[in-house]
N, CA, C and O atoms as a DFTB+ gen file, in Angstrom:
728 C
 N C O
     1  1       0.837      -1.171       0.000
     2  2       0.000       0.000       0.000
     3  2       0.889       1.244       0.000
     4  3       1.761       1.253       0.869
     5  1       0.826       2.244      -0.782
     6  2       1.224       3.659      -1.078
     7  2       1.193       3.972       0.034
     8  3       0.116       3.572       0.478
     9  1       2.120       4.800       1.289
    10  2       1.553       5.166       2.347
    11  2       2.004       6.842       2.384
    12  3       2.034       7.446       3.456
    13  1       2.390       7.587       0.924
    14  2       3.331       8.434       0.771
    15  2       1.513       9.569       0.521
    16  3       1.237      10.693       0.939
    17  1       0.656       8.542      -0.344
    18  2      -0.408      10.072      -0.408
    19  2      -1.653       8.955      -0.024
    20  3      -2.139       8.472      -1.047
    21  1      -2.307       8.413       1.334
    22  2      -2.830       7.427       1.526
    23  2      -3.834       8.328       2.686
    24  3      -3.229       9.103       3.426
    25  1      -4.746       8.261       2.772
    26  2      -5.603       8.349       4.032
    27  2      -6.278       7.890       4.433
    28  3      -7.301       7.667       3.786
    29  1      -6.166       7.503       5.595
    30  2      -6.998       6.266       6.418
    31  2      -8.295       6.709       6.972
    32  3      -8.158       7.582       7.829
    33  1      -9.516       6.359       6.729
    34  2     -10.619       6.974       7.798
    35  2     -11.371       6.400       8.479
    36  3     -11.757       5.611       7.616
    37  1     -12.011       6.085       9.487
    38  2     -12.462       5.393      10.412
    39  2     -13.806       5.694      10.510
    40  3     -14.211       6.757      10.979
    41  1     -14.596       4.721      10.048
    42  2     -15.831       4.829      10.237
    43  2     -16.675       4.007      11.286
    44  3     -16.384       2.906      11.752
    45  1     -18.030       4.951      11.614
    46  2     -18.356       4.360      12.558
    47  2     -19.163       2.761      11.918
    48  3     -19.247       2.332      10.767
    49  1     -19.554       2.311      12.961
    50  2     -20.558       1.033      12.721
    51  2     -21.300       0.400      13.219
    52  3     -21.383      -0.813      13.412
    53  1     -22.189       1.636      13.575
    54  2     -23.653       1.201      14.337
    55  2     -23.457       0.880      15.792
    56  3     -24.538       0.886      16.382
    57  1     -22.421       0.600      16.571
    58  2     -22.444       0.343      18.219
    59  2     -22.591       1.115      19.177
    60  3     -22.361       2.324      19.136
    61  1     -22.986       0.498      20.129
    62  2     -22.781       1.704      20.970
    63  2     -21.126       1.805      21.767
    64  3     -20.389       0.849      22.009
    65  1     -20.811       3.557      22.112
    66  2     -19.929       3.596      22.340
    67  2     -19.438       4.498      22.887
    68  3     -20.098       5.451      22.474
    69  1     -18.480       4.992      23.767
    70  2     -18.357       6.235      24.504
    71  2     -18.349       7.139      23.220
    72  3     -17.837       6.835      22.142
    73  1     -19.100       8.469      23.568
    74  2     -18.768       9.457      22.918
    75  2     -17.779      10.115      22.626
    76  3     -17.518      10.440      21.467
    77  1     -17.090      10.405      23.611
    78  2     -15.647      10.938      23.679
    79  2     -14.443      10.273      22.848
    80  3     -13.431      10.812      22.399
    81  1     -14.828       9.048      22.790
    82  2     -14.052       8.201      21.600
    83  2     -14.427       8.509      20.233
    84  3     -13.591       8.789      19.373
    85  1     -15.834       8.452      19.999
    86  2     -16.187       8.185      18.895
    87  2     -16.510      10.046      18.046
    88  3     -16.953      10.235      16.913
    89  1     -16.081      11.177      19.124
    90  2     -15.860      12.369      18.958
    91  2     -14.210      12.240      18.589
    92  3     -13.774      13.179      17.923
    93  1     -13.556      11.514      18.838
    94  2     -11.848      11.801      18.663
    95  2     -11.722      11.417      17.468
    96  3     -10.845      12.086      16.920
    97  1     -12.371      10.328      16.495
    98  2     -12.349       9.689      15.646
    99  2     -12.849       9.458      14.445
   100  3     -12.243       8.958      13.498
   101  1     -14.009       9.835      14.472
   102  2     -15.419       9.547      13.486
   103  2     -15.419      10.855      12.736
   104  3     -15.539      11.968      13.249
   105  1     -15.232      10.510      11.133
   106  2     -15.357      11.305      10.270
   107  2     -14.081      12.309      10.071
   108  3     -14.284      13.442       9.635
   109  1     -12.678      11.840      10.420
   110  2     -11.510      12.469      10.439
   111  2     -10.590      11.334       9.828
   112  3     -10.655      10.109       9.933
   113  1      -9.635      12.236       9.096
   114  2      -8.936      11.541       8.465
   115  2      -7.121      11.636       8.542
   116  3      -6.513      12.674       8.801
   117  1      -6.525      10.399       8.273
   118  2      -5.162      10.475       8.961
   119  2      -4.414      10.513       7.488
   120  3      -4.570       9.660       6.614
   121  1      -3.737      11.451       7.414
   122  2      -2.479      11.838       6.517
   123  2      -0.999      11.779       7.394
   124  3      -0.770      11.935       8.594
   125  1      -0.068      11.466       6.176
   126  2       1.073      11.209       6.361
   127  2       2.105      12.751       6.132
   128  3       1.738      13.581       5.301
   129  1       3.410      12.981       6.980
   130  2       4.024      14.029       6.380
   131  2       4.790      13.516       5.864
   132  3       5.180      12.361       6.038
   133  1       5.313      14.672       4.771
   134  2       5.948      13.853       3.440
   135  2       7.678      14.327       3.662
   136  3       8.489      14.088       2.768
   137  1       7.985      14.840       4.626
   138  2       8.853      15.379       4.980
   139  2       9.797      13.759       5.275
   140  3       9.428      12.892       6.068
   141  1      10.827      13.705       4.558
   142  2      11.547      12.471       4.773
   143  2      12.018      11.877       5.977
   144  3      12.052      10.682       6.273
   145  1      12.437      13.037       6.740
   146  2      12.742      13.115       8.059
   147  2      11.474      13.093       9.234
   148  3      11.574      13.207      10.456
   149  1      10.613      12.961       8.639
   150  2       9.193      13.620       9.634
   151  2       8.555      11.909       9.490
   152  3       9.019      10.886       9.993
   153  1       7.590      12.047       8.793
   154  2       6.582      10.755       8.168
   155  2       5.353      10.652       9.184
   156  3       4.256      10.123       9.007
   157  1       5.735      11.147      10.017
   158  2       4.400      11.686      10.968
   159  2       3.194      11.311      10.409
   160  3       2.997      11.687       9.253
   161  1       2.035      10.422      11.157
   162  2       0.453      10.667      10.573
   163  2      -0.068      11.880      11.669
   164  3       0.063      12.227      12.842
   165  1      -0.536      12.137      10.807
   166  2      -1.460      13.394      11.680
   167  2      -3.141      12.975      11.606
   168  3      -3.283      11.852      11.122
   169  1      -4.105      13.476      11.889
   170  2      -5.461      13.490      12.333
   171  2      -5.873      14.633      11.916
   172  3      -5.555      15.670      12.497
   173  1      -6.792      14.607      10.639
   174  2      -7.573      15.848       9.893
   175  2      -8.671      15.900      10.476
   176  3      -8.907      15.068      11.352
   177  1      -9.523      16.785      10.174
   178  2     -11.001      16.928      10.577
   179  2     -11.166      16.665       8.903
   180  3     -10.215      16.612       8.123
   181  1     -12.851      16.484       8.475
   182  2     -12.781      16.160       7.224
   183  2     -13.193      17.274       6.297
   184  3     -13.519      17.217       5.111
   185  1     -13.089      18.452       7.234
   186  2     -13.136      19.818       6.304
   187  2     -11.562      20.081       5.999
   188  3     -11.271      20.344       4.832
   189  1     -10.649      20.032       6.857
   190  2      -9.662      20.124       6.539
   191  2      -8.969      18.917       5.698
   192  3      -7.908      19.399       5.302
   193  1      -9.059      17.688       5.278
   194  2      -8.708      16.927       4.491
   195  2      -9.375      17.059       3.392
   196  3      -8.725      16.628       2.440
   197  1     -10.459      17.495       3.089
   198  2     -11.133      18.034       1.737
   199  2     -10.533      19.292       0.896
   200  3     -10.778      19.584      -0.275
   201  1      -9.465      20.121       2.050
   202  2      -8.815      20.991       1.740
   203  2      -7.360      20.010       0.870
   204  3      -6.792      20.327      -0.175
   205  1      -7.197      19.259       1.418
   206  2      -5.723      18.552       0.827
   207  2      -5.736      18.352      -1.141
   208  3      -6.428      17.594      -1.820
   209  1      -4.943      19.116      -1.471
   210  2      -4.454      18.619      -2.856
   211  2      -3.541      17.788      -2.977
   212  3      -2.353      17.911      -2.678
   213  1      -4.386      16.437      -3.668
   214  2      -3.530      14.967      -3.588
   215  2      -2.125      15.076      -4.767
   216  3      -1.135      14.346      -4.714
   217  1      -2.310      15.929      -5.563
   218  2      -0.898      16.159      -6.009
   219  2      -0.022      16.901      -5.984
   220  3       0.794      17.116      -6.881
   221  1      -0.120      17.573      -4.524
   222  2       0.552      18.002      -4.203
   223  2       1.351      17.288      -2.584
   224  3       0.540      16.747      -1.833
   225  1       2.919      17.304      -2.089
   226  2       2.739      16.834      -0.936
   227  2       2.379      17.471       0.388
   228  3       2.343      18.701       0.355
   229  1       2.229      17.156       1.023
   230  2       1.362      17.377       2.195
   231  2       2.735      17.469       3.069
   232  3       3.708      16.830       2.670
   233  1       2.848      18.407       4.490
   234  2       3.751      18.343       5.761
   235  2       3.012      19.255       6.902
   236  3       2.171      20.146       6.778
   237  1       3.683      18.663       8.138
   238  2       3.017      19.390       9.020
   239  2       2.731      20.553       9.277
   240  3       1.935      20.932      10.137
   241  1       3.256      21.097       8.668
   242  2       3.099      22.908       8.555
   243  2       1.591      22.842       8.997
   244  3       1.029      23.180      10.039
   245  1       0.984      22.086       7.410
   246  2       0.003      22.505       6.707
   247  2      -1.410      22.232       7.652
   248  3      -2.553      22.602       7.382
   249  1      -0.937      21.457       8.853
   250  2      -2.330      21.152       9.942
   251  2      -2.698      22.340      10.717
   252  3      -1.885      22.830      11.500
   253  1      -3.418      22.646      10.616
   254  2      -4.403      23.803      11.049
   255  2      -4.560      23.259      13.081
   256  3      -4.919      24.074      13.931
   257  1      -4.370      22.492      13.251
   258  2      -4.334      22.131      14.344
   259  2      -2.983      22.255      15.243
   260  3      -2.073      21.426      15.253
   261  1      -3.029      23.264      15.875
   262  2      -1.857      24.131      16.032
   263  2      -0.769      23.078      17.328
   264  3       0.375      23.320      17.712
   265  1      -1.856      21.719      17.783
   266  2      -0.850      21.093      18.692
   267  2       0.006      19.902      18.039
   268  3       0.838      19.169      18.574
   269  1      -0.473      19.939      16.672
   270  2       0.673      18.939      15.852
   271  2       0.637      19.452      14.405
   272  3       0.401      18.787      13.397
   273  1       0.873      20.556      14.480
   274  2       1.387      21.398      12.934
   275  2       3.163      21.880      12.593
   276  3       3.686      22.775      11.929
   277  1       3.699      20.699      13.481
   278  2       5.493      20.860      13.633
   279  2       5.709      19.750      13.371
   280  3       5.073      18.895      13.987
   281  1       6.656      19.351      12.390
   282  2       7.617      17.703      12.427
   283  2       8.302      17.844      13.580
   284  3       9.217      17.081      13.272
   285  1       8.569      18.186      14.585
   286  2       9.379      17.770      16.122
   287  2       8.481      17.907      16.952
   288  3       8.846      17.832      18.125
   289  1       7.079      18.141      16.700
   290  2       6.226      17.168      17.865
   291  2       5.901      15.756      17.340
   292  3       5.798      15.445      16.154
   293  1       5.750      14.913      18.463
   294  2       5.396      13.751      18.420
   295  2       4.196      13.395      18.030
   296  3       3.152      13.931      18.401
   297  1       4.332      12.172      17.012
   298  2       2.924      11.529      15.802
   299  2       1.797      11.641      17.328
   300  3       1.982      11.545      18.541
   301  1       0.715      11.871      16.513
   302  2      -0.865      11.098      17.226
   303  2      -0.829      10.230      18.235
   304  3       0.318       9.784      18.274
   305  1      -1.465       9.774      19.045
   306  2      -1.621       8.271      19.662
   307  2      -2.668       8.171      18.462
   308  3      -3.378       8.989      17.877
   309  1      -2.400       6.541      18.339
   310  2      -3.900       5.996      17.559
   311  2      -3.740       4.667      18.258
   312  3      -2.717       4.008      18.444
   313  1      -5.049       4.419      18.617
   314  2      -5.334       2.946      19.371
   315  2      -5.103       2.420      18.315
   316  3      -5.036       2.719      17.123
   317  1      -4.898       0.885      19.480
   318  2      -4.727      -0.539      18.697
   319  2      -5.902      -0.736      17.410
   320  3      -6.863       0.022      17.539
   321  1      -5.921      -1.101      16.922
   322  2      -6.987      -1.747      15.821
   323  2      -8.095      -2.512      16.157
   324  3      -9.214      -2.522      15.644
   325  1      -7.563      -3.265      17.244
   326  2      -8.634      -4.387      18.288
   327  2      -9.199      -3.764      19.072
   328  3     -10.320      -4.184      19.358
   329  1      -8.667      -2.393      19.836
   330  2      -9.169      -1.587      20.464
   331  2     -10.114      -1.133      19.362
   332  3     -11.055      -1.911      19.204
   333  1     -10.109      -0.382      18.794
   334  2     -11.184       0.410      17.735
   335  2     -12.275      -0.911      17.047
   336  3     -13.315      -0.418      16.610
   337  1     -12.211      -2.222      16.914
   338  2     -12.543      -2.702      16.569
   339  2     -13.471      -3.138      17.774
   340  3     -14.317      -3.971      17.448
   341  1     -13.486      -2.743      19.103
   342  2     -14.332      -3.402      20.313
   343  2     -15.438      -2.202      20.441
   344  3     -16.548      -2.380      20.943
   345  1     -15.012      -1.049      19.955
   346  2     -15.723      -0.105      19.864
   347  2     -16.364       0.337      19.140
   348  3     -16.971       1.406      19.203
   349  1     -16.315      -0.722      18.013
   350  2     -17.619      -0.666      17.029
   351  2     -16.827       0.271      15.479
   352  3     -17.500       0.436      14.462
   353  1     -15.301       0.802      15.591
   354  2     -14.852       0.839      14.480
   355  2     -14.647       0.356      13.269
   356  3     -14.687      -0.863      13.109
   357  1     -14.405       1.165      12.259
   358  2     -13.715       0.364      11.050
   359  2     -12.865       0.543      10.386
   360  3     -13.352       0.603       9.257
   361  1     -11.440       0.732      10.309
   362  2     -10.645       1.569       9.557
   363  2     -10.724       1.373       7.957
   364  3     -10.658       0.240       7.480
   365  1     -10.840       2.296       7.302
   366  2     -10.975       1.990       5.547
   367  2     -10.088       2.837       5.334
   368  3     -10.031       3.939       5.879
   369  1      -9.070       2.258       4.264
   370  2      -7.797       2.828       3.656
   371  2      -8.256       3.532       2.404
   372  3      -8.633       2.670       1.610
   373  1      -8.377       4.729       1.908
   374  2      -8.745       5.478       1.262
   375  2      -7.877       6.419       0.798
   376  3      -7.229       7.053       1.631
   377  1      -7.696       6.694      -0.655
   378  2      -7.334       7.819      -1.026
   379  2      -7.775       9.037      -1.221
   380  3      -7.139      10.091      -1.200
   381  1      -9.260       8.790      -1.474
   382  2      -9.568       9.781      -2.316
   383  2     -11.201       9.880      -0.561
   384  3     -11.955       8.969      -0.221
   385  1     -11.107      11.207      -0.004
   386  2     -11.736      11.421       1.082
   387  2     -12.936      11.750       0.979
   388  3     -12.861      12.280      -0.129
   389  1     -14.159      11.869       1.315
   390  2     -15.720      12.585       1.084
   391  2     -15.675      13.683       0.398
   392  3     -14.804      14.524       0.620
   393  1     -16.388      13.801      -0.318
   394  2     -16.188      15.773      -1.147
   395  2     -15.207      15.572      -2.278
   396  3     -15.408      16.330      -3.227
   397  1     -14.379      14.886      -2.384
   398  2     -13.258      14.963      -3.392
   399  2     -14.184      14.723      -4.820
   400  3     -15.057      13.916      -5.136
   401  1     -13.576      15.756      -5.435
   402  2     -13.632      15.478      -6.981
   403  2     -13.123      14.705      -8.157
   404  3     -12.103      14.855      -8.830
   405  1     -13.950      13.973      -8.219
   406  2     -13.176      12.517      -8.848
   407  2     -13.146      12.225     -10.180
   408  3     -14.087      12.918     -10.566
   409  1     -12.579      11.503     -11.464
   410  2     -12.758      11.168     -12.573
   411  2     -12.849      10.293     -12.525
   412  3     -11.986       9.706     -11.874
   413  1     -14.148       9.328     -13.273
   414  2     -14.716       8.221     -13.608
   415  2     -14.048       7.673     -15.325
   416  3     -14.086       8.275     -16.398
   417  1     -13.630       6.683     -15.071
   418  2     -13.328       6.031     -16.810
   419  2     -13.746       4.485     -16.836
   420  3     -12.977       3.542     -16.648
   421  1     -15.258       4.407     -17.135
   422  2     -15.614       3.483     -17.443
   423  2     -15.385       3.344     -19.098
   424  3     -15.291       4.188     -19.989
   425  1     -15.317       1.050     -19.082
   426  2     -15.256       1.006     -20.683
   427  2     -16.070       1.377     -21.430
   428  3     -17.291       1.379     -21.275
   429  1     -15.346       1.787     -22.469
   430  2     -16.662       2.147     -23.492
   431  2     -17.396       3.855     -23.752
   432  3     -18.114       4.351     -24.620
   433  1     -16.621       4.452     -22.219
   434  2     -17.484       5.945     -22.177
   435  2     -15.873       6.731     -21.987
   436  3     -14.684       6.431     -21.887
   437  1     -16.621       7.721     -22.013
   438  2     -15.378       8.963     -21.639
   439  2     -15.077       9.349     -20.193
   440  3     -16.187       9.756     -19.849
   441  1     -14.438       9.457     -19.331
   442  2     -13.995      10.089     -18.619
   443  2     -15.477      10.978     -18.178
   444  3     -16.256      11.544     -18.945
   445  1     -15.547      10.861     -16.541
   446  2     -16.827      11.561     -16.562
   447  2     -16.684      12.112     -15.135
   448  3     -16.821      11.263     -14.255
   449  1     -16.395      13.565     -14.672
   450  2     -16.176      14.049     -13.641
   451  2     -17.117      13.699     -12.606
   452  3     -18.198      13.291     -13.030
   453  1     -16.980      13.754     -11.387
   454  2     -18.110      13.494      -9.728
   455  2     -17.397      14.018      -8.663
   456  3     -16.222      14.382      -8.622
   457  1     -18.101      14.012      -7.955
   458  2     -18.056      14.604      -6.419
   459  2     -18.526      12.833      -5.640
   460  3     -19.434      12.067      -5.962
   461  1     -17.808      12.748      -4.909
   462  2     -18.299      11.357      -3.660
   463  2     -18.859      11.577      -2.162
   464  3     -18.359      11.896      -1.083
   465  1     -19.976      11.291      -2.574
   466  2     -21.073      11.662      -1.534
   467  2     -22.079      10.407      -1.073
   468  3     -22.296       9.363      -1.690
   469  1     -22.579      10.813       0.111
   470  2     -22.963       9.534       0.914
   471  2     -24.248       9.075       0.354
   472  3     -25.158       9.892       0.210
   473  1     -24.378       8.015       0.073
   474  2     -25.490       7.116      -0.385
   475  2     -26.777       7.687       0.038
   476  3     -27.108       7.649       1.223
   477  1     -27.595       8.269      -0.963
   478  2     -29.389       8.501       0.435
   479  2     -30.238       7.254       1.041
   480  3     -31.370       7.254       1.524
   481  1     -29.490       6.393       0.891
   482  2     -30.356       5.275       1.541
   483  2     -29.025       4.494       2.488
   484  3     -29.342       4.205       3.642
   485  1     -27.778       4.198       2.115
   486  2     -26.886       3.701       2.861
   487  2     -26.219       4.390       3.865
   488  3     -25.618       3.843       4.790
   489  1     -26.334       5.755       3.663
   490  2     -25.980       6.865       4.525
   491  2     -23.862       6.745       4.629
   492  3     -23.006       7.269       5.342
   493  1     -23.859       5.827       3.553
   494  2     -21.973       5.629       3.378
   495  2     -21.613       6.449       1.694
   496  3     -22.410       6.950       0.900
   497  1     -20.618       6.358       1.640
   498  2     -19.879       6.850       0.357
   499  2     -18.597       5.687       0.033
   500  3     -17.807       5.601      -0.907
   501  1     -18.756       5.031       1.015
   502  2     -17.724       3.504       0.737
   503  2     -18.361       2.425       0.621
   504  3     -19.431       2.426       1.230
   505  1     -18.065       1.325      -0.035
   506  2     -18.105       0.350       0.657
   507  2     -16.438      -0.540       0.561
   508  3     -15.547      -0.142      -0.189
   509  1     -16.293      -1.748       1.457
   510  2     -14.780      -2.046       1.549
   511  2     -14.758      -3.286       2.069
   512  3     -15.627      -3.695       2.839
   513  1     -13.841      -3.909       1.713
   514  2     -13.650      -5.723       2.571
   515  2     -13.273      -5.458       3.528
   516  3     -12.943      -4.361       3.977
   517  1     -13.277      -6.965       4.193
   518  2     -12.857      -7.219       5.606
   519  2     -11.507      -6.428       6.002
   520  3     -11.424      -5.892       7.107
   521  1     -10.581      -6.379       5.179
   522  2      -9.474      -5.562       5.370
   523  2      -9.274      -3.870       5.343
   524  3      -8.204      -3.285       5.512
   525  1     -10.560      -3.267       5.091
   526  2     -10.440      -1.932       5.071
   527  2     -10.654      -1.916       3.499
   528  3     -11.497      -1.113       3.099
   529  1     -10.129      -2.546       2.736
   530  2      -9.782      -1.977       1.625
   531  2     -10.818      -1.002       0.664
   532  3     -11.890      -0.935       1.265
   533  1     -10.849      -0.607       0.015
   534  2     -12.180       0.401      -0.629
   535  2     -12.425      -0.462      -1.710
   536  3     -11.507      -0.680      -2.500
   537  1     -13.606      -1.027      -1.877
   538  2     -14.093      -1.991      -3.221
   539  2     -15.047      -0.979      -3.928
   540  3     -14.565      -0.822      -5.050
   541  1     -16.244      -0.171      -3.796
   542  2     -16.560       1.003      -4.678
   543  2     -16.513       2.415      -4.115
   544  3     -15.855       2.549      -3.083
   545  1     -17.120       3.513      -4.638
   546  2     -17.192       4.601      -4.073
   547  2     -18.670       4.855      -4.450
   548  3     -19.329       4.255      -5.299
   549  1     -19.102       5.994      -3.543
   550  2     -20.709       6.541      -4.488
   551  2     -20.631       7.504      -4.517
   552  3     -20.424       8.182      -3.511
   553  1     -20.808       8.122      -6.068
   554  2     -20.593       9.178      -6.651
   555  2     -21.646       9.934      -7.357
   556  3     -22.330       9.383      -8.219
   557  1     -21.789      11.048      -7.064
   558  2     -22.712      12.027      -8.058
   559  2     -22.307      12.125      -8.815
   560  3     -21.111      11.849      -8.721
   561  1     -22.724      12.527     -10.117
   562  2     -21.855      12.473     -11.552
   563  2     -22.377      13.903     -11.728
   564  3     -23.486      14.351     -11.437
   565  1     -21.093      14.643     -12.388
   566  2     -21.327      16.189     -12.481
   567  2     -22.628      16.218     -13.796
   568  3     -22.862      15.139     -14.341
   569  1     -23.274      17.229     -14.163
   570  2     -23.643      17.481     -15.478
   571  2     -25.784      17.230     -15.530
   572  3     -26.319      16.834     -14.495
   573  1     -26.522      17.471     -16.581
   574  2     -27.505      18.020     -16.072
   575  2     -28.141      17.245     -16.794
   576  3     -27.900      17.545     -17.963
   577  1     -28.859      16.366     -16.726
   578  2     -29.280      16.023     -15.107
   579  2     -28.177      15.654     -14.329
   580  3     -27.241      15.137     -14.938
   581  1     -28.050      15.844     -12.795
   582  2     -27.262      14.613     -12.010
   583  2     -27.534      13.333     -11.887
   584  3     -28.681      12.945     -12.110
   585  1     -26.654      12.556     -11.556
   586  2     -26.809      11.154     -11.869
   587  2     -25.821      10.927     -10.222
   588  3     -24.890      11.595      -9.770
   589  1     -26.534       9.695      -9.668
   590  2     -25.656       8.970      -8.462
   591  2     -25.104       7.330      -9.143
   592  3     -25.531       6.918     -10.222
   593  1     -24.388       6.772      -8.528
   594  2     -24.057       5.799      -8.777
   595  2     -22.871       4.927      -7.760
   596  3     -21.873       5.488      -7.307
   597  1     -23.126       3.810      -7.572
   598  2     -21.855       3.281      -7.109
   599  2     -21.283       2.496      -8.303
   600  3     -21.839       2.009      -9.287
   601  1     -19.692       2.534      -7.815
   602  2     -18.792       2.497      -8.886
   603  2     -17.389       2.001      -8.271
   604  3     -16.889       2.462      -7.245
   605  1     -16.690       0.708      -9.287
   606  2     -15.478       0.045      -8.348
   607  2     -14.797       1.024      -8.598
   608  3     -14.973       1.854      -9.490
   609  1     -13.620       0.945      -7.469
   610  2     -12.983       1.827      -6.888
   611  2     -12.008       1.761      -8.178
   612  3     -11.785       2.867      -8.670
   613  1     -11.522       0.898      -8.675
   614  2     -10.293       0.745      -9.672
   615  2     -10.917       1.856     -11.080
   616  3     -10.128       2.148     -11.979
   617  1     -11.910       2.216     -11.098
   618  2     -12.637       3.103     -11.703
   619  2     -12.452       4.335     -11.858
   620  3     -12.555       4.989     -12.896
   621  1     -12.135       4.721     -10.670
   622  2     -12.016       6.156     -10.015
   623  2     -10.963       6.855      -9.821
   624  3     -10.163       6.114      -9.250
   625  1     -10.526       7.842      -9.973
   626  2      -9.250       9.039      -9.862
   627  2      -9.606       9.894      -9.198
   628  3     -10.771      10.163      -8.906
   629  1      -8.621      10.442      -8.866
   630  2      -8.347      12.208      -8.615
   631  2      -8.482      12.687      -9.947
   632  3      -7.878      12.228     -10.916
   633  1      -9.643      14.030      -9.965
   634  2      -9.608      14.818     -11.094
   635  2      -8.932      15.171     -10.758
   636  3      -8.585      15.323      -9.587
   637  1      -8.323      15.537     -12.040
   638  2      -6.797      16.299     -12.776
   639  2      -7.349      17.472     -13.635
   640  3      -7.927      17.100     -14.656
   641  1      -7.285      18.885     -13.417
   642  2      -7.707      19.962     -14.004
   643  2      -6.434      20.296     -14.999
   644  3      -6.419      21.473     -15.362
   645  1      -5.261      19.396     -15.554
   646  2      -4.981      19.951     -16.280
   647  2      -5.098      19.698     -17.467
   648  3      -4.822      18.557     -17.835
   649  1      -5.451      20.486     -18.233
   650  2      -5.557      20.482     -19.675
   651  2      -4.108      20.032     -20.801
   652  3      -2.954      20.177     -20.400
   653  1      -4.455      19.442     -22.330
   654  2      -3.584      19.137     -22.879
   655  2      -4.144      19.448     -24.203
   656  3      -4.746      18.615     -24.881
   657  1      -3.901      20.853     -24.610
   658  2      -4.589      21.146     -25.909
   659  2      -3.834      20.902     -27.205
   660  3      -2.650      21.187     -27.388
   661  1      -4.654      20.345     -28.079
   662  2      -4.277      20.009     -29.003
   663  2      -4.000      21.070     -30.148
   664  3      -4.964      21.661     -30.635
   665  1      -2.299      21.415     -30.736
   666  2      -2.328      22.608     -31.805
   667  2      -3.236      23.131     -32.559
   668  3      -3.887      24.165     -32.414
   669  1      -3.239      21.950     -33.792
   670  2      -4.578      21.528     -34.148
   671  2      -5.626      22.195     -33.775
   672  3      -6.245      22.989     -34.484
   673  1      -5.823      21.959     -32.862
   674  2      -7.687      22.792     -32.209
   675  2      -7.040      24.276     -31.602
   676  3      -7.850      25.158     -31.884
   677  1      -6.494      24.538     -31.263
   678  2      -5.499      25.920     -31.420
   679  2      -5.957      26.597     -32.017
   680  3      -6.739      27.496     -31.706
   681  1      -5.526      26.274     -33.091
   682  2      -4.750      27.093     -34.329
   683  2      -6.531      26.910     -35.048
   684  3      -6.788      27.911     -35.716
   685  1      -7.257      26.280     -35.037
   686  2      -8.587      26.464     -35.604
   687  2      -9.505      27.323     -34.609
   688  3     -10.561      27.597     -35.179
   689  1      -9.442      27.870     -33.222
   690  2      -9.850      28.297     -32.532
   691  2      -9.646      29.808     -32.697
   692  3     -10.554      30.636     -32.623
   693  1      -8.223      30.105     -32.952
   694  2      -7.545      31.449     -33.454
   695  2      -8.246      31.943     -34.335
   696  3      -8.729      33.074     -34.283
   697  1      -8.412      30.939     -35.479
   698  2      -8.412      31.059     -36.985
   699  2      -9.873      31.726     -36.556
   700  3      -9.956      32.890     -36.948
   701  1     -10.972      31.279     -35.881
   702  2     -12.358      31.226     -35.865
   703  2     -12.537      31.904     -35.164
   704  3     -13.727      32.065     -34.894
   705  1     -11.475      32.780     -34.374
   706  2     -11.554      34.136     -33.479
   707  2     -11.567      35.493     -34.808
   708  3     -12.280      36.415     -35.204
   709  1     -10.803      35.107     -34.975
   710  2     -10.230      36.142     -36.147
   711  2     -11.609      36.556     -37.092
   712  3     -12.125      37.640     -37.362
   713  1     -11.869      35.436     -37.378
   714  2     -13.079      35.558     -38.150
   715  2     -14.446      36.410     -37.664
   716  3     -15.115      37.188     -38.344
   717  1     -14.623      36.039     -36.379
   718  2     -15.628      36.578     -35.909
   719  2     -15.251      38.140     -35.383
   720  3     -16.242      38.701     -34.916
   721  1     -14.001      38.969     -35.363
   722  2     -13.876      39.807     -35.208
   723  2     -14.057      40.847     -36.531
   724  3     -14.261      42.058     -36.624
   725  1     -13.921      40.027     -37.261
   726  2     -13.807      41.251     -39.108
   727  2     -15.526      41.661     -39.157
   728  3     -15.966      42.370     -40.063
């Protein structure tokens, strides 16, 4: 597993459970610093991990949470796994976090931008195996009408806003500027 642009998030799962736990945990997400010397996971809130640009790297500076926004303070505690797992946790290994803007490339179609948002009937935006792993996502599909859908994860990207224009369409774009100015 990539652990260089990876975020882990912990979802709840129906138990009951101290609050105070399930306030430290639920709906926050753990990033890595990319600082070679650092590697630190830190603990996002998931407004602030919706802020993260995945191609860009990430370091502690960048945590808004002013008691671990330094590589020479010490990583998080994060309980055991068995611990979180008695408490009704689930850890799911995720790249791509709630809100993120995603590209879809199914066969056969084009590339089709979304936003990943929680199911109206499952009340999730994952689903994942026994191991955490992410098997689909559920996605709104940009464009008019909207469209929802779940969709395997091997499906799905980080939109990429950059463009790759072709001369070709350039140079006919110019041409057809020009024109409409005479």
């Amino acid at each position: 597993m990539d652990k260089e642009k990876l975020d882990v998030k912990i979802e709840y799962c129906n138990y009951a459970m101290d609050s105070s736990v399930e306030n430290m945990y639920v709906n926050k997400v753990w990033v890595q610093c990319e600082n070679e010397n650092c590697l630190k996971w830190r603990l996002l809130s998931s407004e602030d991990s919706a802020k993260v640009d995945h191609d860009e790297p990430w370091y502690c500076f960048m945590n808004t949470d002013s008691r671990y926004n330094n590589c020479s303070i010490s990583e998080e505690d994060f309980p055991e796994e068995s611990q979180l797992h008695q408490c009704g946790f689930k850890i799911v290994y995720s790249q791509l976090p709630l809100g993120s803007l995603v590209l879809v490339k199914l066969q056969n179609w084009p590339s089709w931008p979304g936003i990943l948002c929680p199911d109206r009937f499952k009340g999730k935006y994952v689903t994942y195996d026994p191991d955490g792993n992410v098997e689909e996502y559920h996605i709104e599909f940009l464009g008019d009408p909207h469209s929802r859908s779940w969709i395997k994860a091997t499906f799905v990207g980080h939109y990429s806003i950059t463009l790759k224009i072709n001369p070709k369409h350039m140079t006919k774009l110019l041409h057809w500027s020009r024109k409409g100015c005479l």
